[in-house]
Gaussian input, Z-matrix of N, CA and C with variables (Angstrom, degrees):
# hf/3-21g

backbone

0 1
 N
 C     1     B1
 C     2     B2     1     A1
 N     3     B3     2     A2     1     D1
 C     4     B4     3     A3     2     D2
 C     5     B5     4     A4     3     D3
 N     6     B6     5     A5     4     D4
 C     7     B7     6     A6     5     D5
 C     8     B8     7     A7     6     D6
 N     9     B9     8     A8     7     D7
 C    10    B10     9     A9     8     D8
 C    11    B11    10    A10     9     D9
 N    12    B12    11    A11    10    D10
 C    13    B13    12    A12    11    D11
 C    14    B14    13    A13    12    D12
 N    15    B15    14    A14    13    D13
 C    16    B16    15    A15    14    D14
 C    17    B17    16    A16    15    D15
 N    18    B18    17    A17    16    D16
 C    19    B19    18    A18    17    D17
 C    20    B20    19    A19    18    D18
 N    21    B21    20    A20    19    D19
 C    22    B22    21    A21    20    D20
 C    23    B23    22    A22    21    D21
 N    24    B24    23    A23    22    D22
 C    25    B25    24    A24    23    D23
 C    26    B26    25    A25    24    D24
 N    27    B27    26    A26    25    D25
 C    28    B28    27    A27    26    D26
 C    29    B29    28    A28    27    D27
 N    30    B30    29    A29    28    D28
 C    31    B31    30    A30    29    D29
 C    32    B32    31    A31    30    D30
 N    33    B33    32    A32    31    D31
 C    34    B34    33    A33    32    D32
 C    35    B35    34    A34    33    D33
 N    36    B36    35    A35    34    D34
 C    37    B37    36    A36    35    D35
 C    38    B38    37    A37    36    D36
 N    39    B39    38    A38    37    D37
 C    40    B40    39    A39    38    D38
 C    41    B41    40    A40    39    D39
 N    42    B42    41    A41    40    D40
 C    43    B43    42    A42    41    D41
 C    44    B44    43    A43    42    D42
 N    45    B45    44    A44    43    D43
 C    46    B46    45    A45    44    D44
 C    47    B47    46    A46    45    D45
 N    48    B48    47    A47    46    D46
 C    49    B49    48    A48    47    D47
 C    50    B50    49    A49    48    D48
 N    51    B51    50    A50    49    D49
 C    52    B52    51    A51    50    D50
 C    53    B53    52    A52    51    D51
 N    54    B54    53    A53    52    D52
 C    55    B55    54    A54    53    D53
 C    56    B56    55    A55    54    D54
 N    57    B57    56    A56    55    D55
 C    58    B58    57    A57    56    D56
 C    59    B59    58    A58    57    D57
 N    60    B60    59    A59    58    D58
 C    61    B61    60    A60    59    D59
 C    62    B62    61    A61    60    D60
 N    63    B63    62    A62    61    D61
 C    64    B64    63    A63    62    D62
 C    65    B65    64    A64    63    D63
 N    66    B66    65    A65    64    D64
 C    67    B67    66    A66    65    D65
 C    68    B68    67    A67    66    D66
 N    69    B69    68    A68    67    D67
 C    70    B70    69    A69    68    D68
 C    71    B71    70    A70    69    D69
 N    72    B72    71    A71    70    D70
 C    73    B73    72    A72    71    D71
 C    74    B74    73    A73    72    D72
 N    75    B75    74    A74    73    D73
 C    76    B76    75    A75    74    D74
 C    77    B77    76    A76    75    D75
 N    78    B78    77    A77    76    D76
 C    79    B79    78    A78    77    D77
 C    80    B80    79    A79    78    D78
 N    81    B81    80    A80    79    D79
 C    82    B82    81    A81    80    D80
 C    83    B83    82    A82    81    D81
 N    84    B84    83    A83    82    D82
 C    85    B85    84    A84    83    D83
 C    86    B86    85    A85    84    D84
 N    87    B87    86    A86    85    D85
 C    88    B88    87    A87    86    D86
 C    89    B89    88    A88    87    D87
 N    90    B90    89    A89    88    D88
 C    91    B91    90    A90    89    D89
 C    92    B92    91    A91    90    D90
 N    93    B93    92    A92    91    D91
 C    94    B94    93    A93    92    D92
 C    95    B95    94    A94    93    D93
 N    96    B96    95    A95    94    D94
 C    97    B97    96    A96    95    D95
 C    98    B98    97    A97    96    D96
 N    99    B99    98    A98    97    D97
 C   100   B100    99    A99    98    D98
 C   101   B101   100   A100    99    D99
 N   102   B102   101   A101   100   D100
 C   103   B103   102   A102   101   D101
 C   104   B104   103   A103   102   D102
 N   105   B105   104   A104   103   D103
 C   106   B106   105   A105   104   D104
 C   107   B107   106   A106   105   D105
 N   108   B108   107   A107   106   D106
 C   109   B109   108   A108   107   D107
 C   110   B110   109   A109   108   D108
 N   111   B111   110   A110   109   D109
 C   112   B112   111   A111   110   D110
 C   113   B113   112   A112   111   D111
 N   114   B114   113   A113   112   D112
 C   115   B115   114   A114   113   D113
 C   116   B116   115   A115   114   D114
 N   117   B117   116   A116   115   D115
 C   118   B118   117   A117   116   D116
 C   119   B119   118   A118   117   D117
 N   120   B120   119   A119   118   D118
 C   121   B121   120   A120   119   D119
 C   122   B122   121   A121   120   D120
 N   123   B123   122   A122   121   D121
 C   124   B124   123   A123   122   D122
 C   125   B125   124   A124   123   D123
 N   126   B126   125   A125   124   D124
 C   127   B127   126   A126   125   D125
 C   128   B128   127   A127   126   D126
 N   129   B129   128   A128   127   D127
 C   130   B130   129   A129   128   D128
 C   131   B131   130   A130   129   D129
 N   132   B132   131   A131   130   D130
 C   133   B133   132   A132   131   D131
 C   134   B134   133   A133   132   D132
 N   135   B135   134   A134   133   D133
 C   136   B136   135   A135   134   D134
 C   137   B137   136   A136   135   D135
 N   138   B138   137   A137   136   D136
 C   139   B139   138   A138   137   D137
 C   140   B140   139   A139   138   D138
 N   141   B141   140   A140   139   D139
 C   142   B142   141   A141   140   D140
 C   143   B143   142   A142   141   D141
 N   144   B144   143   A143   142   D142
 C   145   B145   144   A144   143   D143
 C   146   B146   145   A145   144   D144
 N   147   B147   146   A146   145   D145
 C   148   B148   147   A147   146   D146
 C   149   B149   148   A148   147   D147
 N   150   B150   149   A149   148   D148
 C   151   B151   150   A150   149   D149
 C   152   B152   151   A151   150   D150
 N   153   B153   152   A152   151   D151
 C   154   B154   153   A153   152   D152
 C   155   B155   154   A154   153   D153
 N   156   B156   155   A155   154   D154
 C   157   B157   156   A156   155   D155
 C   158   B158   157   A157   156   D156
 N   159   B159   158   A158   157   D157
 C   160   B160   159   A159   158   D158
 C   161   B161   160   A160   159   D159
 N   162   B162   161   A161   160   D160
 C   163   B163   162   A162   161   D161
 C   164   B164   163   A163   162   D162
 N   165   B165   164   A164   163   D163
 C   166   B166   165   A165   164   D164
 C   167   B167   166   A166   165   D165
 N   168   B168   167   A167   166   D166
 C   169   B169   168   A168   167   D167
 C   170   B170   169   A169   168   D168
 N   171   B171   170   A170   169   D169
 C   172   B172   171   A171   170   D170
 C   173   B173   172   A172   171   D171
 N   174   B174   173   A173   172   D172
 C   175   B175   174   A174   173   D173
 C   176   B176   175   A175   174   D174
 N   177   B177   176   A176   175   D175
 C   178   B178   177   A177   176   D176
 C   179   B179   178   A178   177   D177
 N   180   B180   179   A179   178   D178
 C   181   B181   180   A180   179   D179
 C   182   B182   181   A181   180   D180
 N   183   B183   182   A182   181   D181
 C   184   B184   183   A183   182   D182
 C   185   B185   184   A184   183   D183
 N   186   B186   185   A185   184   D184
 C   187   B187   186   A186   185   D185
 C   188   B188   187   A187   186   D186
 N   189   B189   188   A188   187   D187
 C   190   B190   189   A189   188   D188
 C   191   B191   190   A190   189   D189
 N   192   B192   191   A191   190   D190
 C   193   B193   192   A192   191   D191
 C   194   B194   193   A193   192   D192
 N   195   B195   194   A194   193   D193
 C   196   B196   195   A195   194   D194
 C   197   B197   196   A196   195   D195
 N   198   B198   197   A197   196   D196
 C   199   B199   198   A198   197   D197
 C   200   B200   199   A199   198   D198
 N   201   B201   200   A200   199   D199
 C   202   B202   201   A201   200   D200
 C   203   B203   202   A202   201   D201
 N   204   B204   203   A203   202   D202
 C   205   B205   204   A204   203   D203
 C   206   B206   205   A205   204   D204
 N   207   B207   206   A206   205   D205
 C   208   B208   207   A207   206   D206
 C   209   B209   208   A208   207   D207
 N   210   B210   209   A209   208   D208
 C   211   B211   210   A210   209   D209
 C   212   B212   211   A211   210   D210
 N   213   B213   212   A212   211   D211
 C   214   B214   213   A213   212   D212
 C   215   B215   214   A214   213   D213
 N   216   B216   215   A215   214   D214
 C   217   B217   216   A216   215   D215
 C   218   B218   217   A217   216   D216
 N   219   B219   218   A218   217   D217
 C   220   B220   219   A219   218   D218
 C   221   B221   220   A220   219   D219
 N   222   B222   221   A221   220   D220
 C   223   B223   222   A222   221   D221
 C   224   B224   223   A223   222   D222
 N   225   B225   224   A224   223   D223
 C   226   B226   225   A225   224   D224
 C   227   B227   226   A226   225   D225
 N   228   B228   227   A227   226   D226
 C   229   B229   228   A228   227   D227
 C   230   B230   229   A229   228   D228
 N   231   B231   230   A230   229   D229
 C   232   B232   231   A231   230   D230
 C   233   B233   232   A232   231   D231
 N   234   B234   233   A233   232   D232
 C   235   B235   234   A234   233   D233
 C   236   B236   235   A235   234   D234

   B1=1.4525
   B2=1.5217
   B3=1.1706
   B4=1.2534
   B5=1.6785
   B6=1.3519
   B7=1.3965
   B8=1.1899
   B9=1.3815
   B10=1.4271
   B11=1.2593
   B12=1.6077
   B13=1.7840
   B14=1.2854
   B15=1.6739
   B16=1.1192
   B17=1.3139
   B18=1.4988
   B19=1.6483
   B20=1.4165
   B21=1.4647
   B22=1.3021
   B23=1.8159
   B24=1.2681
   B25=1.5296
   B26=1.9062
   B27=1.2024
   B28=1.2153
   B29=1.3550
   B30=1.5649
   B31=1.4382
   B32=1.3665
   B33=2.0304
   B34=1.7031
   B35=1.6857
   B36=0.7054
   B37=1.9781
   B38=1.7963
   B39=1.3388
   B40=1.7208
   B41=1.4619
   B42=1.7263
   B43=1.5312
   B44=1.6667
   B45=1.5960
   B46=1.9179
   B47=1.7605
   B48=1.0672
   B49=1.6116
   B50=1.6816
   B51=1.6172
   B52=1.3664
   B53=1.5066
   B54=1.5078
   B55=1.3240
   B56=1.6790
   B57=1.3836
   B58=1.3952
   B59=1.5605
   B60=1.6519
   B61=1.4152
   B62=1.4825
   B63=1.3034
   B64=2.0943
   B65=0.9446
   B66=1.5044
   B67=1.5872
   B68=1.7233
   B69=1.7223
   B70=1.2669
   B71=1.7492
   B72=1.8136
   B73=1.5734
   B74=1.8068
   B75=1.4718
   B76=2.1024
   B77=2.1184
   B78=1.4021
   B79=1.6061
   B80=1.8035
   B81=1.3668
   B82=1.2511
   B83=1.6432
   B84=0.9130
   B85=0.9982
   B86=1.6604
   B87=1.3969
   B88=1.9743
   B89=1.1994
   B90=1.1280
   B91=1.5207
   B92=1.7457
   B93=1.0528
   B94=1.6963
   B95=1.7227
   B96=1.1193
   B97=1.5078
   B98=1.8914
   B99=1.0585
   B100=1.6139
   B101=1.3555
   B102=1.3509
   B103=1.8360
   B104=1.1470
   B105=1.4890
   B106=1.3113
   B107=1.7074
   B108=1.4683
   B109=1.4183
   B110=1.5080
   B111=1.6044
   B112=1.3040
   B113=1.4115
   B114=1.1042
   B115=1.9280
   B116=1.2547
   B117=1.6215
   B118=1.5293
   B119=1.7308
   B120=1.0625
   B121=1.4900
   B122=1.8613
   B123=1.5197
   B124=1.2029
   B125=1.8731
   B126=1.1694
   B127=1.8816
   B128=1.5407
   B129=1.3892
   B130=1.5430
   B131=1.4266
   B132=1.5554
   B133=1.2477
   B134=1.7504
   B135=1.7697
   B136=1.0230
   B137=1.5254
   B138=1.4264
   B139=1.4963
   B140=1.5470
   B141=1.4746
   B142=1.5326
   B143=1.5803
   B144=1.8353
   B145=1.1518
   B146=1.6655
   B147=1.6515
   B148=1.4655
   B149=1.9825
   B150=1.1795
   B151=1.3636
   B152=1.2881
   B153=1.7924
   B154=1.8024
   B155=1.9945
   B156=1.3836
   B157=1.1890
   B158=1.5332
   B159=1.0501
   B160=1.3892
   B161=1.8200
   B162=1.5728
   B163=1.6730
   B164=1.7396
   B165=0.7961
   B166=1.7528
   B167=2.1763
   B168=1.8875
   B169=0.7582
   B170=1.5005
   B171=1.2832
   B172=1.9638
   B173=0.9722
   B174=1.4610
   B175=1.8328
   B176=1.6553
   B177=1.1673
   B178=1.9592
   B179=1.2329
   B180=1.4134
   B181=1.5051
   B182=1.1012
   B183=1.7740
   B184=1.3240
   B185=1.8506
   B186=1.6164
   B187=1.7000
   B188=1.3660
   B189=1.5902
   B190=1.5346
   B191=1.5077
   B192=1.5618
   B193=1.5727
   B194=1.6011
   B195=1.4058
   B196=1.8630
   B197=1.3562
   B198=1.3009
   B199=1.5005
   B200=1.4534
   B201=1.5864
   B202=1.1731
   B203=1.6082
   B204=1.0746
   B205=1.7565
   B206=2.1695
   B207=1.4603
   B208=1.4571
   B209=1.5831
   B210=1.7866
   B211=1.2761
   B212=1.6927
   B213=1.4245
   B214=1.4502
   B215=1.5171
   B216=1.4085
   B217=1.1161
   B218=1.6959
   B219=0.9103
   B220=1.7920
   B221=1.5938
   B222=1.0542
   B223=1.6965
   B224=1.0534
   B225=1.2556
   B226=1.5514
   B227=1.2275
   B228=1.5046
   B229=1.4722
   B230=1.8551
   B231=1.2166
   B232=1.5164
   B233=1.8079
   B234=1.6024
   B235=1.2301
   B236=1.3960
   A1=108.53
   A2=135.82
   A3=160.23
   A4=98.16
   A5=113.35
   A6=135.64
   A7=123.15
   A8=155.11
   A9=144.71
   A10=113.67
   A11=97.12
   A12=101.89
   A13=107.75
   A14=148.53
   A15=147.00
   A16=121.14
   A17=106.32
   A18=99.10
   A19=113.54
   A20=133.77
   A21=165.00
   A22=104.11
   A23=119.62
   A24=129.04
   A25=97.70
   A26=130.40
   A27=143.05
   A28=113.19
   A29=117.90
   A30=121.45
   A31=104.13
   A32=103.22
   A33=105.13
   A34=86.60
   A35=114.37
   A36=123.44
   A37=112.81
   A38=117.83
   A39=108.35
   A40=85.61
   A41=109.67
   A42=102.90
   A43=137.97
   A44=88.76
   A45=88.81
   A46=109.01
   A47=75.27
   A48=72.22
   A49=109.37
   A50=140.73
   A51=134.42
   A52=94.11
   A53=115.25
   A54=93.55
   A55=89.68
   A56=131.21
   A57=131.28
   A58=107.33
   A59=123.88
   A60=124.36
   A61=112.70
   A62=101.33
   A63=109.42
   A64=127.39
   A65=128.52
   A66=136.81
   A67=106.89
   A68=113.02
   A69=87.89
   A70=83.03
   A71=90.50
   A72=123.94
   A73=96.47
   A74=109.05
   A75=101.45
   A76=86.05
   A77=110.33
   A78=74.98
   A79=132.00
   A80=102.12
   A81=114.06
   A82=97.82
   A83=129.16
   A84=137.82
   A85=133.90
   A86=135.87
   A87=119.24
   A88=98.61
   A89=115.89
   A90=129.22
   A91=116.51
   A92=120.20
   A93=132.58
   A94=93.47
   A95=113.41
   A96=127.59
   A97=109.29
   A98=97.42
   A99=113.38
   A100=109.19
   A101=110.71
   A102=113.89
   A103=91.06
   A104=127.73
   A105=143.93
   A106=111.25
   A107=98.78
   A108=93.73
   A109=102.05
   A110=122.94
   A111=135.06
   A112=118.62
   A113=118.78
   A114=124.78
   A115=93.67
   A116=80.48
   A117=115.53
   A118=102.70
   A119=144.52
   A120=145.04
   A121=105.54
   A122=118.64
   A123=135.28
   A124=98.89
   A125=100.95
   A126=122.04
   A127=100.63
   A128=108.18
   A129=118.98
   A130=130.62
   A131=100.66
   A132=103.78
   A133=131.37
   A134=112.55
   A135=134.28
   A136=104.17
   A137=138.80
   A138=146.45
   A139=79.88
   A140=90.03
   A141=116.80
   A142=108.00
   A143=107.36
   A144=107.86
   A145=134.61
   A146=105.65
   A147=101.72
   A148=97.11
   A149=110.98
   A150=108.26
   A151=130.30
   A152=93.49
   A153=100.48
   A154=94.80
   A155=128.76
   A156=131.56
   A157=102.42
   A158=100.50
   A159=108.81
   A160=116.58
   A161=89.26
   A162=92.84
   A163=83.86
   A164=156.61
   A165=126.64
   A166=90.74
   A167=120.98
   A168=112.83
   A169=129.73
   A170=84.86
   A171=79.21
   A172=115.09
   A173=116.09
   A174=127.03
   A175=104.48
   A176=94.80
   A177=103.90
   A178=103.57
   A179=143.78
   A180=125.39
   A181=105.97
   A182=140.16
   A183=125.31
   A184=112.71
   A185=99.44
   A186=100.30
   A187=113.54
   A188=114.65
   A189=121.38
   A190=92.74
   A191=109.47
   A192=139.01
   A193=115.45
   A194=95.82
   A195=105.79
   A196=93.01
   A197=133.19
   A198=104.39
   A199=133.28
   A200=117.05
   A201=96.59
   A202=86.92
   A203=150.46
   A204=143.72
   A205=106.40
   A206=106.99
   A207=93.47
   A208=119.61
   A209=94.91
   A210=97.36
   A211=132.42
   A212=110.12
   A213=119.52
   A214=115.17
   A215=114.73
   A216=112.54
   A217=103.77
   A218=137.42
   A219=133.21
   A220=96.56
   A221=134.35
   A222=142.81
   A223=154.03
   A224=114.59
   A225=123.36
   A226=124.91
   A227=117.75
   A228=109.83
   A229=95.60
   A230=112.59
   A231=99.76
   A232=104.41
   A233=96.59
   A234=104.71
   A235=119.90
   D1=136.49
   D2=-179.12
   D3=-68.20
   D4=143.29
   D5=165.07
   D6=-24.78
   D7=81.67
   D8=-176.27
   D9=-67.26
   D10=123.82
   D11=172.96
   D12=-73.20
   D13=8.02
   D14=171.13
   D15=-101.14
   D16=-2.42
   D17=179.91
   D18=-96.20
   D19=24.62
   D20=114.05
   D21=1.01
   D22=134.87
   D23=174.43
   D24=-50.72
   D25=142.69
   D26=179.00
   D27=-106.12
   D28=162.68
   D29=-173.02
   D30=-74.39
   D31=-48.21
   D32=-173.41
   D33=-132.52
   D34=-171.06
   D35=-169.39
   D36=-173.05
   D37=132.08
   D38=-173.29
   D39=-134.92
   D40=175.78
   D41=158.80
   D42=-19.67
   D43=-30.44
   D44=-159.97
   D45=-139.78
   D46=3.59
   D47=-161.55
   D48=-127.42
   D49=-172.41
   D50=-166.62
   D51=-167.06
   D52=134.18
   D53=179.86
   D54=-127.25
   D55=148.94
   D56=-167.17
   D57=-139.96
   D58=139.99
   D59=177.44
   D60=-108.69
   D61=-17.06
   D62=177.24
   D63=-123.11
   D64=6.80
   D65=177.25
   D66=-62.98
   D67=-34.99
   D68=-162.51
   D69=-94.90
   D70=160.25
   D71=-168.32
   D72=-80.26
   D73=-13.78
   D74=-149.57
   D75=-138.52
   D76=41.10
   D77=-177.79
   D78=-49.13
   D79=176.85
   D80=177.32
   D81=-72.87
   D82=-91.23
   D83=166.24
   D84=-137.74
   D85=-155.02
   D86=-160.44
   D87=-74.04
   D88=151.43
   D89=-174.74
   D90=65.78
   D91=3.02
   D92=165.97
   D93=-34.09
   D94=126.20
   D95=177.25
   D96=-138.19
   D97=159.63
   D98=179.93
   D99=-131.95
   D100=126.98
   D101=173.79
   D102=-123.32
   D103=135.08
   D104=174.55
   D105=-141.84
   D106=145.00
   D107=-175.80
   D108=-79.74
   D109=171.36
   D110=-178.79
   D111=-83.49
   D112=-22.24
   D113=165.55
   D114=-89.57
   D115=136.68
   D116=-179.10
   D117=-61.81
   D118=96.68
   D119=-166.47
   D120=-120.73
   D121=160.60
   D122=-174.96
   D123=-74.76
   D124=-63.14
   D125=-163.08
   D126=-141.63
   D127=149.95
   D128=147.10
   D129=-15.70
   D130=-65.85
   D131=176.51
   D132=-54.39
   D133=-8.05
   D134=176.04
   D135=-69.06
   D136=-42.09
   D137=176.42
   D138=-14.66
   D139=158.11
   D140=140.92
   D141=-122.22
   D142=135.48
   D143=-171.70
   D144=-40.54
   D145=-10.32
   D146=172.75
   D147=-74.20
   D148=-53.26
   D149=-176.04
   D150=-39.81
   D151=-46.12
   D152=-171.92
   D153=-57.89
   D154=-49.44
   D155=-167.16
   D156=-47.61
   D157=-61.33
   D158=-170.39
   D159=-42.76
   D160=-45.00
   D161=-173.70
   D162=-74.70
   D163=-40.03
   D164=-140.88
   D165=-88.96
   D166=-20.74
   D167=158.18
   D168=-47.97
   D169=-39.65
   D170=172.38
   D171=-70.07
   D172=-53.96
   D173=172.32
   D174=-15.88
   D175=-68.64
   D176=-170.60
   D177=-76.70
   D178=2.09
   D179=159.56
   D180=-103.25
   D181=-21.62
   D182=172.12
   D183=-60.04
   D184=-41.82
   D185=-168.27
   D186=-72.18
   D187=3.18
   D188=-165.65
   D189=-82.86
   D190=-49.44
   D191=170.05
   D192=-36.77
   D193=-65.37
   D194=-170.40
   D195=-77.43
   D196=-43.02
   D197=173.50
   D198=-82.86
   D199=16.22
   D200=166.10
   D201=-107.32
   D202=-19.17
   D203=-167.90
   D204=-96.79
   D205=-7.27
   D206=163.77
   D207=-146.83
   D208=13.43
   D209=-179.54
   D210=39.40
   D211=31.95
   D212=-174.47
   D213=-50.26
   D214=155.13
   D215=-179.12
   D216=-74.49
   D217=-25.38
   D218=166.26
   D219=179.14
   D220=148.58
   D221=125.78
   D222=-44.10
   D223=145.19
   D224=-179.43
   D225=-115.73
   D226=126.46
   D227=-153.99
   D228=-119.52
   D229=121.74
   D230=176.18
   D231=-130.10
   D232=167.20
   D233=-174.91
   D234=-129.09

């Protein structure tokens, strides 16, 4: 397997999961964030249900974050 650009120091980090604010090269726009789980996996749908939880935990503590530091008008969450 080839080098992962995600195994890089993280913003926040849990059992399973990595959450990152500068990995991607093209954000969407300020505050553009990435939560990825920590096994090397194909797709999403690969989680195991402790994982998927875990990542949407991050989900809801990053947006707790970006909305109080950019006050966005709402988010977009893709997969």
């Amino acid at each position: 397997m080839r080098e992962c650009p995600f195994c890089d120091p993280s913003l926040y980090e849990s059992e399973s999961a990595l959450v990152f604010t500068k990995t991607d090269s093209f954000p969407v726009s300020e505050g553009h964030t990435l939560v990825i789980p920590k096994r090397h996996i194909e797709s999403y749908f690969d989680v195991s249900n402790d994982e998927r939880d875990e990542l949407w935990e991050m989900v809801e503590r990053v947006k707790t974050e970006l909305a109080e530091r950019h006050s966005p008008d709402g988010f977009n969450i893709g997969i």
